[in-house]
C-alpha positions in Angstrom: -57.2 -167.6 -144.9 -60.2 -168.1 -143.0 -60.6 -167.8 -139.3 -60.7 -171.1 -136.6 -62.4 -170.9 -133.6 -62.1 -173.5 -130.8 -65.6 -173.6 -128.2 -64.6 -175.7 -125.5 -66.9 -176.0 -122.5 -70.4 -177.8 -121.6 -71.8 -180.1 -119.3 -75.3 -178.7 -118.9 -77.7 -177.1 -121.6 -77.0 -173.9 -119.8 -73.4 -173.8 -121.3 -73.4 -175.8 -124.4 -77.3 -173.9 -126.1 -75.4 -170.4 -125.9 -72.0 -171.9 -127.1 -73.8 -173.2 -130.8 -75.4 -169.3 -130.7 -72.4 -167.7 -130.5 -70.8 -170.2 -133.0 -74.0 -169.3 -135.6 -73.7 -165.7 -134.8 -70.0 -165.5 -135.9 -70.5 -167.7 -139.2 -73.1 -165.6 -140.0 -70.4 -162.5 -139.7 -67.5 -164.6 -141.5 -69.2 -167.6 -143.7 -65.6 -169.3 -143.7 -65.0 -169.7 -140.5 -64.0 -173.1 -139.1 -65.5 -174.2 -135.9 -64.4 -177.5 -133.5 -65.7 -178.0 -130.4 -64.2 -179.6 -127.4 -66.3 -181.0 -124.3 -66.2 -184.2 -121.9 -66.7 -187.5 -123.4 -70.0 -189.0 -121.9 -71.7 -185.4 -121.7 -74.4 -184.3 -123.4 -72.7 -181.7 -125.4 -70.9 -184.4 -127.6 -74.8 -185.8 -128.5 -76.4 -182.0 -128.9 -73.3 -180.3 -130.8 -73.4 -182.8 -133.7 -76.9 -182.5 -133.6 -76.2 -178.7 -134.5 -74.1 -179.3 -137.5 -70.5 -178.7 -135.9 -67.8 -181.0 -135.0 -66.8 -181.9 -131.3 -63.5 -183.8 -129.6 -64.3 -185.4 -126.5 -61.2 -184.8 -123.6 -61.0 -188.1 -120.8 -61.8 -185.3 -118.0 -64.0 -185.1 -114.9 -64.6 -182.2 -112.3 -64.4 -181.8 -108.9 -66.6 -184.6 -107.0 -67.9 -183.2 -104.2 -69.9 -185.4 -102.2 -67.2 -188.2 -102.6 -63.5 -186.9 -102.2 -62.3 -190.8 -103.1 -63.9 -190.3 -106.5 -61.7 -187.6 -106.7 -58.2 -190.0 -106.7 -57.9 -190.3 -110.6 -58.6 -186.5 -111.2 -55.0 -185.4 -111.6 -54.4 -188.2 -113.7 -57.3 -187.2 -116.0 -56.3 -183.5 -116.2 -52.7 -184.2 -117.4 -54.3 -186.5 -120.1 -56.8 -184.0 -121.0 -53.8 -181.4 -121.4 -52.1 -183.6 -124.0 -55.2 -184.3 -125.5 -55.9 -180.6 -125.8 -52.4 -180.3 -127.4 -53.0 -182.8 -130.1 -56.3 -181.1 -130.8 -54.4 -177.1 -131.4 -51.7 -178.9 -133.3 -54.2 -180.3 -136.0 -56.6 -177.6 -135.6 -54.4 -174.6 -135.5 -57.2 -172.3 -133.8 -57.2 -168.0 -134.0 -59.0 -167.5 -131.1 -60.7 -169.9 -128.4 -63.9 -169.3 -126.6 -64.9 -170.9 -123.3 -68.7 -170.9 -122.1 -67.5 -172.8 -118.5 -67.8 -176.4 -118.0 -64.3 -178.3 -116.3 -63.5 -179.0 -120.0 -63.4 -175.8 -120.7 -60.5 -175.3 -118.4 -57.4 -177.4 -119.9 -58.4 -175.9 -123.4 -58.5 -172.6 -122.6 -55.0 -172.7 -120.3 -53.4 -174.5 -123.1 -54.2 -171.5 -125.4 -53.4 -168.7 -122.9 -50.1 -170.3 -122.8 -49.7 -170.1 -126.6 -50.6 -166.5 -126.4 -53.9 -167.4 -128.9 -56.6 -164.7 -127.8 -58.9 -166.7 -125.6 -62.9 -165.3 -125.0 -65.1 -166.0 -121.8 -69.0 -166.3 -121.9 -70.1 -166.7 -117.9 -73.8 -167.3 -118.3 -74.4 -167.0 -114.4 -74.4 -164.2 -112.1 -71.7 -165.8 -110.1 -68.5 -167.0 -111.8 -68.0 -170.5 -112.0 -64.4 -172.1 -111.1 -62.9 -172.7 -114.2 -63.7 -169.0 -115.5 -62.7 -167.6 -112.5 -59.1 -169.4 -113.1 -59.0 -167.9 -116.7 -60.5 -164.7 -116.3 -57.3 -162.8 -115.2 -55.9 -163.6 -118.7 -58.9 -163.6 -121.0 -59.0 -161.6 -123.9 -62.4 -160.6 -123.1 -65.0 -161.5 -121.0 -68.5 -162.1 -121.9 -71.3 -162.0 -118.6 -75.1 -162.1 -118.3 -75.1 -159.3 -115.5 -73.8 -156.6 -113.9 -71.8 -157.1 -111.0 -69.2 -159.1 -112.0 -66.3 -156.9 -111.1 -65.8 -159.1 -108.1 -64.9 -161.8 -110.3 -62.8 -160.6 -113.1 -61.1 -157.5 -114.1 -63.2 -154.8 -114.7 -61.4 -153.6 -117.9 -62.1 -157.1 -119.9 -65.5 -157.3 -119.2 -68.5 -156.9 -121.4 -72.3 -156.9 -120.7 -74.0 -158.9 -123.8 -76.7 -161.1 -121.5 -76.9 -164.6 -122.1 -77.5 -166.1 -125.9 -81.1 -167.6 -126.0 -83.0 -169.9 -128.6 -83.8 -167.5 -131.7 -87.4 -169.4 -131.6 -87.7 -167.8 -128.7 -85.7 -164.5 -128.7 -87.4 -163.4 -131.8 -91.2 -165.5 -131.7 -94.0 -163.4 -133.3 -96.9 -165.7 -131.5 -99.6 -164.1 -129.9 -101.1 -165.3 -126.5 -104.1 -166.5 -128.4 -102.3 -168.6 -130.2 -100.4 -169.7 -127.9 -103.4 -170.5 -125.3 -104.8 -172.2 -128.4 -101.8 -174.5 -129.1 -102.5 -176.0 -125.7 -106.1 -176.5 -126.3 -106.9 -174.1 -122.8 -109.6 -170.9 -122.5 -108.4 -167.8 -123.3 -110.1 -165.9 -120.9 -108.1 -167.7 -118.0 -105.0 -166.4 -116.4 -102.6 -168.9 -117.4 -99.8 -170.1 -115.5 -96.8 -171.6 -116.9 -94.6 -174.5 -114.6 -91.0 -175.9 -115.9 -88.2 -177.2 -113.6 -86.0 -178.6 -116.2 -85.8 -182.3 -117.8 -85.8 -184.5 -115.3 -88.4 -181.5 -113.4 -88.2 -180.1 -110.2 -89.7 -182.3 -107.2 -90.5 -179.6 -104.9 -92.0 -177.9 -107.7 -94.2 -180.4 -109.2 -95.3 -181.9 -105.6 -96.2 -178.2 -104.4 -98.5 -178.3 -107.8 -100.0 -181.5 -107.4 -101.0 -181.1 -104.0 -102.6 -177.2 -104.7 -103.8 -178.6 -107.8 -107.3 -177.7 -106.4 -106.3 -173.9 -106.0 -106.4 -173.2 -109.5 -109.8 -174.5 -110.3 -111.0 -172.0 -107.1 -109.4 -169.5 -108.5 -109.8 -169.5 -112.1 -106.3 -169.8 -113.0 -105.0 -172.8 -115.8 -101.9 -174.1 -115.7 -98.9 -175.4 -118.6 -97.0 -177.8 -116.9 -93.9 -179.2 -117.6 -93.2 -181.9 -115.4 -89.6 -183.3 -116.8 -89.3 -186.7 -116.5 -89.4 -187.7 -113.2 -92.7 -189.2 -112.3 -94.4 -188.0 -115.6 -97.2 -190.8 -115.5 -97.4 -190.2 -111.9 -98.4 -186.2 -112.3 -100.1 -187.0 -115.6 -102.2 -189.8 -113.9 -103.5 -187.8 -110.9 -104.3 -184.8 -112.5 -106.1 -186.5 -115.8 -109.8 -185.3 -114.5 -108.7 -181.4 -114.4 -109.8 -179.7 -118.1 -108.1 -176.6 -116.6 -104.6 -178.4 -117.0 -101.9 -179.5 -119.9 -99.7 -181.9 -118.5 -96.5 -182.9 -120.3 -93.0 -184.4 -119.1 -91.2 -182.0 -122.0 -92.6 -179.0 -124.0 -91.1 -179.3 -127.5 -92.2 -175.7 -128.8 -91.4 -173.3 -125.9 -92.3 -170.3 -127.7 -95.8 -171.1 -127.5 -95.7 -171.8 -124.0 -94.5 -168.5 -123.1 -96.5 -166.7 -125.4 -99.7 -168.5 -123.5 -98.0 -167.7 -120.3 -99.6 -164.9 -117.9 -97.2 -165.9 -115.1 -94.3 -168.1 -115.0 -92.9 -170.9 -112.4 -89.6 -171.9 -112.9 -86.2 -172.6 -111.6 -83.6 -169.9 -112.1 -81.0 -171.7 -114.2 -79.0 -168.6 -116.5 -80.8 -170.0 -119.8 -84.0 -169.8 -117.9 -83.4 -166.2 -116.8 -82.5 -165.3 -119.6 -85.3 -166.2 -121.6 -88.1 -164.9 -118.9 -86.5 -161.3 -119.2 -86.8 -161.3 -123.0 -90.4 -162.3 -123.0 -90.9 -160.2 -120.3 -93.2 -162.8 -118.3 -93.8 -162.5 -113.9 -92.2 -165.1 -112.7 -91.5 -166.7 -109.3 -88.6 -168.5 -109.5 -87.3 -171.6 -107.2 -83.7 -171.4 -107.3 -82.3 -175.4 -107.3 -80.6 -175.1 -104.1 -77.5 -177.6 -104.9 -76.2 -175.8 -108.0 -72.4 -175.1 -107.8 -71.7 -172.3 -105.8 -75.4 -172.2 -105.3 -75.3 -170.3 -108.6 -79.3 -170.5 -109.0 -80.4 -168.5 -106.2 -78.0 -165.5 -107.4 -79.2 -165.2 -110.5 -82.8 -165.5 -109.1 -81.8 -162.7 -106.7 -80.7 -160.3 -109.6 -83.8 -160.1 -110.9 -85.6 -159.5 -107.4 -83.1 -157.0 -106.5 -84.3 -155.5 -109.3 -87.8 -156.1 -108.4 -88.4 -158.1 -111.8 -89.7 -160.8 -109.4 -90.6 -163.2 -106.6 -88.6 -165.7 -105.3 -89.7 -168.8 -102.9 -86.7 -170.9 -101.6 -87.0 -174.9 -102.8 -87.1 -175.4 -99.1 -90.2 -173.5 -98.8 -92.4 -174.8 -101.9 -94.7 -176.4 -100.8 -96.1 -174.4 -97.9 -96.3 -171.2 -99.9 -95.5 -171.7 -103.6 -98.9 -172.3 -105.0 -100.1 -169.7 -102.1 -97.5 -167.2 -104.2 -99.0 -167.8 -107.4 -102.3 -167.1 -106.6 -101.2 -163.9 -104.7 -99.7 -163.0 -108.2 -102.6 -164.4 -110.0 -105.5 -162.2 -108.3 -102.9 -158.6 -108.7 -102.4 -157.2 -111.8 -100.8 -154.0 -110.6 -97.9 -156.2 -108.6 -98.0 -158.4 -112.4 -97.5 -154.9 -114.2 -94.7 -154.1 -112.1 -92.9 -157.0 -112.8 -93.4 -157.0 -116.4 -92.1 -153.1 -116.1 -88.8 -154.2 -114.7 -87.6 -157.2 -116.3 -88.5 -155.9 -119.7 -85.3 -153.8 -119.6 -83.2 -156.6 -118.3 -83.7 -158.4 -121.7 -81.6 -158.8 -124.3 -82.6 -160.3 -127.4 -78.9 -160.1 -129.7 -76.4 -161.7 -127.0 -75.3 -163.7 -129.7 -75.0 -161.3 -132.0 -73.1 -158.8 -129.6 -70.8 -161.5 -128.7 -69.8 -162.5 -132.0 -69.0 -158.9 -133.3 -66.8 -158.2 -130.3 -64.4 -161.5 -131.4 -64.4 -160.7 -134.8 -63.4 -157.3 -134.2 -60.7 -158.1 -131.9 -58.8 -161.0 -133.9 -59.5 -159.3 -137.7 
C-alpha cells in the first residue's frame, strides 16, 4: 500500500516553497506516494499549491492578531472548528506520517496527529522557532532546522541540520555571470549589485536606493533592482534616464539575477538566506524589523556571526545603506571574505536530506 503524507502549514512563500520541495523530494524516493495539503483558506498557499500539481484543504483558522486584541474575539471559536475540520480531513485521508513547515494552520493538524500517535515531522525554516513549532516540537518525530543553535527551542535528540529547501532553478543553475549580466542587457565589466525586498518590496530599501541612485554612476557600480510592487512606476519613473540600471517590480528568472550579482541587497527572510549561502553571493541584509518574533534579524545575525556578512538595521537604511554598498563595492578582499564564509553555510539538497530521513523513519 503506498504511503500518505499530510503537509499542513503556510501563510508566507517562506513556508509553503520549501513544503512542495520536500513533497517532490519524497515522490521522487516513493513514486506512489499520496500527498494532501492543508493551509488557511484565503492564503496564498491554497492558490500556489494547486499551482504545483498537489491537492490542498483549506481549515476556517486565523493567528494570533497582534496589533488588535478585539480581532482576536472569534479566535477560539475558529480553532475548535479548525480541529474538527482537521478530523474530517485524517478520517478520509488516513495519513502515515504528517509534516508541518509552521504557519498557525499547521498547528491543529499536527496536534490532531500527535494525538493519534501518526509520526508527525517539523521543518523550522528560521533561526528562531516560530509558535506553533515550538508547541509541537516536544512531541515531533523529528525535527527539521535551517541552523545550528536550535537546542534552545527543541530537544536536542530530534533535531536534524538539513538547511532550508530552495528553488532547484536556483540550487542547481549552471549560468555564468556573463550570461547573466547579459540577460539584463548591463556591462560586464561593472560590479553589479543585486536589490530585492520581497513582492510588495522593501520601503526603506528602495527609498535608500533611489535617493543614492547617483552613487553608483560615481562609482562605477550597476544595479538589478527588484522593486516589488509598491510604487513600481514611481522607482521605474525616476530612475528611467540611468543606462547603469534594470528596474523591475518582480524578477521572474532569479537564477539569472544572482548569477549577474557581484553583491547582494536583500531582506533576511529564511528562503532568502538560504538561497544567498548557496550561491555564495556578499550580501548586506536589512532584516524586516516587524517579523514575528523579529525572526528576520536572527537569521541575518547567523550569518554575520559567522562573518558571511553585513548587516544595516531597516531603521538605519537610508543614512548608511547605499554608503555600505559602496564600502563593499570598492574592497574585494572584505567581498572574498564573505564569499569564504557563507559558501560552507550552503546547502544545496535540503530537500533531498529531508525526504530520506521520513522515508527511512516510517518504512
Amino acid at each position: 500500500m503506498s504511503k500518505r503524507f499530510i503537509i499542513a502549514g503556510g501563510g508566507t512563500g517562506g513556508h509553503i516553497f520549501p513544503a512542495i520541495a520536500i513533497a517532490n523530494a519524497i515522490k521522487a524516493i516513493v513514486p506512489d506516494a499520496a500527498f494532501l495539503f492543508v493551509g488557511a483558506k484565503g492564503k496564498m498557499e491554497m492558490e500556489k499549491v494547486p499551482k504545483a500539481g498537489y491537492a490542498i484543504e483549506g481549515l476556517d483558522i486565523a493567528g494570533f492578531n497582534r496589533s488588535s486584541l478585539l480581532k482576536n474575539i472569534n479566535l477560539p471559536y475558529k480553532l475548535m472548528l479548525s480541529f474538527l475540520q482537521v478530523q474530517t480531513i485524517f478520517r478520509k485521508f488516513k495519513p502515515n506520517a504528517v509534516i508541518g513547515v509552521g504557519g498557525y494552520s499547521s498547528f491543529p493538524v499536527l496536534r490532531y496527529a500527535q494525538s493519534k500517535s501518526i509520526p508527525t515531522f517539523i521543518h523550522e525554516s528560521n533561526s528562531f522557532a516560530g509558535k506553533s513549532n515550538l508547541l509541537l516540537g516536544k512531541n515531533a518525530t523529528k525535527i527539521f532546522v535551517a541552523t545550528t543553535g536550535m537546542e534552545q527551542f527543541f530537544p536536542a535528540s530530534k533535531i536534524m541540520v538539513t538547511g532550508n529547501p530552495i528553488r532547484s532553478s536556483i540550487a542547481n543553475h549552471q549560468i555564468t555571470r556573463s550570461q547573466g549580466i547579459a540577460y539584463f542587457g548591463l556591462n560586464e565589466h561593472a560590479t553589479t549589485i543585486l536589490a530585492v525586498g520581497g513582492s510588495l518590496g522593501a520601503a526603506s530599501i528602495n527609498e535608500a536606493l533611489l535617493n543614492g541612485i547617483a552613487a553608483f554612476e560615481k562609482n562605477h557600480l550597476q544595479l538589478i533592482w527588484q522593486t516589488g510592487k509598491t510604487n513600481a512606476a514611481k522607482y521605474a519613473s525616476e530612475t528611467s534616464t540611468k543606462g547603469n540600471l534594470y528596474i523591475s517590480e518582480f524578477i521572474q528568472d532569479m537564477e539569472y539575477a544572482f548569477a549577474a550579482a557581484d553583491i547582494i541587497i536583500s531582506r533576511s527572510g529564511a528562503m532568502t538566506v538560504a538561497e544567498i549561502a548557496v550561491v555564495a553571493k556578499p550580501a548586506i541584509l536589512v532584516p524586516y524589523p516587524h517579523a514575528a518574533e523579529d525572526h528576520q534579524t536572527a537569521n541575518a545575525m547567523q550569518l554575520v556571526n559567522e562573518q558571511a556578512a553585513w548587516i544595516v538595521k531597516d531603521a538605519d537604511a537610508g543614512s548608511t545603506l547605499v554608503n555600505k554598498v559602496v564600502e563593499l563595492a570598492l574592497n574585494k578582499e572584505a567581498q572574498e571574505q564573505l564569499i569564504n564564509h557563507i559558501k560552507p553555510l550552503g546547502i544545496a539538497n535540503a530537500d533531498q536530506l529531508i525526504a530520506n530521513e521520513i522515508v527511512k523513519l516510517i518504512a
